[in-house]
C-alpha positions in Angstrom: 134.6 98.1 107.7 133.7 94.4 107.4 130.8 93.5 105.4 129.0 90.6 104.1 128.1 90.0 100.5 126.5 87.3 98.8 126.8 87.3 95.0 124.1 85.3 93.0 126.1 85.4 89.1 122.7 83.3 88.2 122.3 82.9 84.1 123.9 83.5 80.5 126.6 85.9 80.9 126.1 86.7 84.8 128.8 84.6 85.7 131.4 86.5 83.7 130.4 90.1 84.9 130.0 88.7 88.5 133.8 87.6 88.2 133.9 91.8 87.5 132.4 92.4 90.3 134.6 90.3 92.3 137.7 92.1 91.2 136.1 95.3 91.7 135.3 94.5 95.3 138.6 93.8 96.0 140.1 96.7 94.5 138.0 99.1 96.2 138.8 96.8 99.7 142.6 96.9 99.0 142.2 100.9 98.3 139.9 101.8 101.0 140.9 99.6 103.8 137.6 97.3 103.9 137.0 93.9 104.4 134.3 92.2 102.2 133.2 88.5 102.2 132.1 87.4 99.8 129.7 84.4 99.3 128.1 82.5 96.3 125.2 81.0 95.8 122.8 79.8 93.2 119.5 81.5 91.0 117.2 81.0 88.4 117.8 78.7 85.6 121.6 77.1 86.8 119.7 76.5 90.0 116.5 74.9 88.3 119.4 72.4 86.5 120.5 71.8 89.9 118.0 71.9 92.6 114.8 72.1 91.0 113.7 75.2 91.7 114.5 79.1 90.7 115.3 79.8 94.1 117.2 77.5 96.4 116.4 77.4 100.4 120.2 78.1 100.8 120.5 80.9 98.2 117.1 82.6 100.7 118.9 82.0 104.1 122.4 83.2 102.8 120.3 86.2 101.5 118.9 86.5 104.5 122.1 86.8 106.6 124.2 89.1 104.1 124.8 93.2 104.6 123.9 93.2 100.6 123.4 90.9 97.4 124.7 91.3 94.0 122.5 89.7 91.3 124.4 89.2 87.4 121.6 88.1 85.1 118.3 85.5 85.4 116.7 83.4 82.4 116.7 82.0 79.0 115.8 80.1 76.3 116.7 76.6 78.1 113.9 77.2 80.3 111.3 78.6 77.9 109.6 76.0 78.1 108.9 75.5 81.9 105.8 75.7 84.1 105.6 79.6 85.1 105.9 78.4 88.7 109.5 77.0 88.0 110.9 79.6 85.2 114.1 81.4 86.5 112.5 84.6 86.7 110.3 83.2 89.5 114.0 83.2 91.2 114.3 86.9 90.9 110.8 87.9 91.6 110.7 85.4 95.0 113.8 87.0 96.3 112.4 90.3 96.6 109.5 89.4 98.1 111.3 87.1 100.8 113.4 90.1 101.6 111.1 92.4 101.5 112.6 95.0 98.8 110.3 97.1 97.6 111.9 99.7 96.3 113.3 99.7 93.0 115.9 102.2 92.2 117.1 102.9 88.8 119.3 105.9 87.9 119.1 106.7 84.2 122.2 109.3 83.6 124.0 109.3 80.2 127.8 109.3 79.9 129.1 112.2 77.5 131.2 109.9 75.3 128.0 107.5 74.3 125.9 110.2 73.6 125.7 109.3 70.0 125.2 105.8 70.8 121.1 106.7 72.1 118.8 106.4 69.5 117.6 110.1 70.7 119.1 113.2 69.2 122.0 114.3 71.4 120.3 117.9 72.5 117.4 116.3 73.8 119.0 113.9 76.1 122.5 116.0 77.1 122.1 116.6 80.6 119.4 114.2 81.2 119.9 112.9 85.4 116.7 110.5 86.1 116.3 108.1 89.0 113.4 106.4 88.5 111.5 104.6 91.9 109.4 101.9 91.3 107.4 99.9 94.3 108.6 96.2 93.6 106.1 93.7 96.2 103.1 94.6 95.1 100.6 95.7 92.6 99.5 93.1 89.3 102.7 90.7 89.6 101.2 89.8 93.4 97.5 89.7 93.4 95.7 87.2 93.9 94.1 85.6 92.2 95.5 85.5 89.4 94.6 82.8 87.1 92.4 81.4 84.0 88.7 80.7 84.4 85.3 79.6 83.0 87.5 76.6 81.6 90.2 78.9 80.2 87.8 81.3 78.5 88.1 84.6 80.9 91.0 85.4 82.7 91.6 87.5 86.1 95.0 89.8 87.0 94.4 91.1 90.4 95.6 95.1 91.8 96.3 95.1 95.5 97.8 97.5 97.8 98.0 98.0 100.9 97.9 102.1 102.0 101.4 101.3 103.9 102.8 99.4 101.0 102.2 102.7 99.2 103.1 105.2 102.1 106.4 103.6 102.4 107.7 103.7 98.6 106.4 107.3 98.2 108.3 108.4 101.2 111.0 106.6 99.8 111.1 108.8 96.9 110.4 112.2 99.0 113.2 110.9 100.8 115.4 111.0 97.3 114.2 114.2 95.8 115.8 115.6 98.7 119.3 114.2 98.1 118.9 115.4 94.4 116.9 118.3 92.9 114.0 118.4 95.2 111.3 117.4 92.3 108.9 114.7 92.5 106.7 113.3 89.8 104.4 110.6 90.6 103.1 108.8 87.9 99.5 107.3 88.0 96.4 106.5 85.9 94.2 108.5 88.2 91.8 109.2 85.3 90.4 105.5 85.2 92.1 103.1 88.1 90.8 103.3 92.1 94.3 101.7 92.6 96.1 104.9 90.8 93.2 107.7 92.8 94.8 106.3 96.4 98.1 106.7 95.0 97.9 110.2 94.5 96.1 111.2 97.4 98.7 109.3 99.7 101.2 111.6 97.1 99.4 115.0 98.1 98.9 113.6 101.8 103.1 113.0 102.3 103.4 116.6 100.3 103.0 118.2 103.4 105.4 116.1 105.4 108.1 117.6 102.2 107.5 121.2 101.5 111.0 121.6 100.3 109.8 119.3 97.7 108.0 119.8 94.2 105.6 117.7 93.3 103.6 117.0 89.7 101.4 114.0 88.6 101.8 112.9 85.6 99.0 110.1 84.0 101.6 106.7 82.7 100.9 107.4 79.2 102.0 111.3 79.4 104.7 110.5 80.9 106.1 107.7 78.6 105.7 110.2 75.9 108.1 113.1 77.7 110.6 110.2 78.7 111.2 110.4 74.9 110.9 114.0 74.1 111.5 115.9 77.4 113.8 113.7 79.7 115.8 116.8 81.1 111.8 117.8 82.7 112.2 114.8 85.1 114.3 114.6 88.4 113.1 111.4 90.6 110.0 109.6 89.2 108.2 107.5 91.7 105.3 105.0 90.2 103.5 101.2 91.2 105.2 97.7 90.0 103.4 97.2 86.4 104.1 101.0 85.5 107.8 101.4 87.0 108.8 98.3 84.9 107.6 99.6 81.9 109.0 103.5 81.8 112.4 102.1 83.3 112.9 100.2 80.5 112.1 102.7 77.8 114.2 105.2 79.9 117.3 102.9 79.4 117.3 103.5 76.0 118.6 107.3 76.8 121.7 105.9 77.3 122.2 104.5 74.2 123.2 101.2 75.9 121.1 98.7 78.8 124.8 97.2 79.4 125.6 100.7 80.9 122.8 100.5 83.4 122.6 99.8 87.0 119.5 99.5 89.6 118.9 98.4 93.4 116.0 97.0 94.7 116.7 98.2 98.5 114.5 97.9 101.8 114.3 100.5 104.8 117.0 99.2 106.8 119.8 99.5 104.2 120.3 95.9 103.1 119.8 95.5 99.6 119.9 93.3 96.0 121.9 95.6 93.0 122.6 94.2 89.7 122.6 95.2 86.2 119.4 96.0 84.0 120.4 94.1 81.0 119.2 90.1 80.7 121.2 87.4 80.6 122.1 87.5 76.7 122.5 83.6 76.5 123.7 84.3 72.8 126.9 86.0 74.1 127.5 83.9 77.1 130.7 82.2 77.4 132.4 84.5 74.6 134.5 87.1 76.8 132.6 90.2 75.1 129.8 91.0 77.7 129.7 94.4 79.1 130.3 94.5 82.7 129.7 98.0 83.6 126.6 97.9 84.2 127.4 95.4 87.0 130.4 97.5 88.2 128.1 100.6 88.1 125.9 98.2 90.2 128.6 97.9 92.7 129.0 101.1 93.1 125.2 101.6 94.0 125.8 98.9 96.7 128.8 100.5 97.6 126.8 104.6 98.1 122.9 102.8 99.2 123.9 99.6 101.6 127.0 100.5 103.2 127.6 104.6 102.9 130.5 104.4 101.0 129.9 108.0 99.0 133.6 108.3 98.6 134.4 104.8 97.1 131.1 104.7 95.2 132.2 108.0 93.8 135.4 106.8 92.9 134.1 103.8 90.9 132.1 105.7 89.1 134.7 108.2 87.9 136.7 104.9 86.8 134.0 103.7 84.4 133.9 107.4 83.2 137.5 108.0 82.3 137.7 104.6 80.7 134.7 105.7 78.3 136.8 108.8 77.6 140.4 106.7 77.8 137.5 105.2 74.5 137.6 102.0 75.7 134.2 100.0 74.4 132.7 96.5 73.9 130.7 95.4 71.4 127.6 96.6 72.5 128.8 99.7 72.2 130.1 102.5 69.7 132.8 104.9 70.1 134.3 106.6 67.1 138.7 105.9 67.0 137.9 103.5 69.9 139.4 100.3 71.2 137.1 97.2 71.5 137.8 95.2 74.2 136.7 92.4 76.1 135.0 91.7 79.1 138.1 91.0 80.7 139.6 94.1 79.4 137.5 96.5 80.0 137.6 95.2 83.7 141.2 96.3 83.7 140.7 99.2 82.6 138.3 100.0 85.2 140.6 98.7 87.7 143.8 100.8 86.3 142.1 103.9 86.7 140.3 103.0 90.1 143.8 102.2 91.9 145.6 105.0 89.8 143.1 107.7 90.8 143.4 106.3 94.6 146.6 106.6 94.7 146.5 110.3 93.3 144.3 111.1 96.0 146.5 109.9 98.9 149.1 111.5 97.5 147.5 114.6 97.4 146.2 114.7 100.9 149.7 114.0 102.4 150.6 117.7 101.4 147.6 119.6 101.9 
């Protein structure tokens, strides 16, 4: 299978866990029998220094051709001080919207060895398996207008949906629930917004089209609080732009680490953007210690959602696991007796247990 993959490394540290990535790619290529081109191109703040703009008519068009982009890291301090129209995160942001990727999917599943590492006491999170679906092209971040007025003393934030905008993304998580645990919750502020009261209707309305399905509604602020104190109660959590942002981020502290942590921002037909939930760390850039699971894990998401690749997806995934258990960590992390490693070398590990597992495999199946 030949597929096309453009790879935006973009800020801070992105450039050294895209060169993860990379090797990654091939490995799983080389073991699998794939063929996967790769092409870069340029986001956010390196492309502001060299076009003038977040997001480059090339990077778009290149986007636009490719079976699947893989995003490292956007932003930072350098560019603090820009116009909001020009600040790398407009990069990030206009990308979805000119692909039209508006689901966000973000898995929030602990490993057992960094257990100790969340902030959370170990028998409330042990077990916890959350994949989190947030709609990504629409709500607050998109209205218009959007602006200041009465010469800067009132200021307006606009809500807008579209019924299909929200049919699609709530299918999208039906859709889900059935490949996991068949439970929904859709999370909403019913009790005060219009926006929230058409949500959950469209929710109850699709119900029908999902029997096999559970469903519960659960108001924002409830369920920010049971993130934190009952996580194991939640299967796949499916919420609007402003809201999704904000409980995926507090659920990536379950983990004990954001540099574990992958999502996808996908679109109907397959073809998707995956990459990493931590920011571009400016402070660490350039020093070899990042973490670059989080991007590998990314892979593997690209690997299982754009092109169907359960097994390999499955099998990069069990190489980030044993190297967590082999107690390999970087300095974001904390394991007890452990070896810290770089960027670099945690790569290797991944990539020694990915081509030694392979191997096992096709041993294996020449005797059975």
């Amino acid at each position: 299978m030949n597929k096309h993959i453009v790879l935006l490394p973009g800020d801070g540290v992105g450039k050294e866990i895209m060169n993860s990535a990379k090797q990654v790619l091939r490995a799983v290529a080389s073991e699998f029998g794939h063929s996967f081109t790769l092409q870069q191109q340029e986001i956010g703040g390196t492309a502001i220094d060299q076009f003038d703009t977040p997001l480059p008519e090339a990077t778009v068009e290149a986007c636009q051709e490719a079976d699947a982009i893989l995003l490292g890291a956007v932003g930072g301090e350098k560019w603090d001080e820009l116009p909001a129209e020009k600040r790398p995160e407009k990069g990030l942001l206009g990308i979805r919207k000119e692909l039209g990727l508006f689901a966000n999917l973000r898995p929030i599943k602990g490993f057992p060895s960094l257990l100790h590492a969340s902030p959370l006491k170990e028998h409330i999170i042990d077990g916890s398996d959350i994949l989190i679906i947030r709609e990504l092209t629409g709500g607050l971040y998109f209205g218009k207008p959007s602006e200041r007025q009465d010469n800067g003393d009132a200021v307006v934030d606009t809500l807008y949906y579209r019924r299909d905008e929200m049919e699609r993304i709530i299918d999208k998580a039906f859709q889900s629930a059935r490949l996991r645990y068949n439970h929904l919750t859709s999370v909403d502020k019913a009790n005060v917004l219009e926006s929230s009261r058409m949500w959950r209707e469209i929710v109850n309305e699709k119900s029908k089209e999902y029997p096999d399905v559970v469903v519960e509604h659960e108001l924002v602020d409830a369920a920010a609080m049971k993130l934190i104190t009952q996580p194991n109660q939640f299967d796949v959590m499916v919420t609007e732009n402003m809201f999704g942002d904000i409980l995926s981020d507090e659920a990536s502290v379950l983990t004990g680490s954001l540099g574990m942590l992958p999502s996808a921002s996908v679109r109907s037909d397959g073809v998707g953007l995956y990459e990493p939930v931590h920011g571009s760390a400016p402070d660490i850039a350039g020093q070899g210690i990042a973490n670059p699971l989080g991007t590998i894990l990314s892979v593997a998401l690209m690997l299982r959602h754009s092109f169907q690749m359960e097994e390999e997806a499955s099998a990069v995934e069990r190489a980030v696991r044993e190297c967590l258990e082999q107690r390999f960590y970087t300095a974001d992390l904390n394991i007890a007796n452990g070896q810290l490693v770089s960027t670099e070398q945690m790569t290797e590990a991944v990539l020694d247990n990915l081509t030694v597992k392979s191997v096992s495999d096709s041993i294996c199946s020449m005797y059975v």
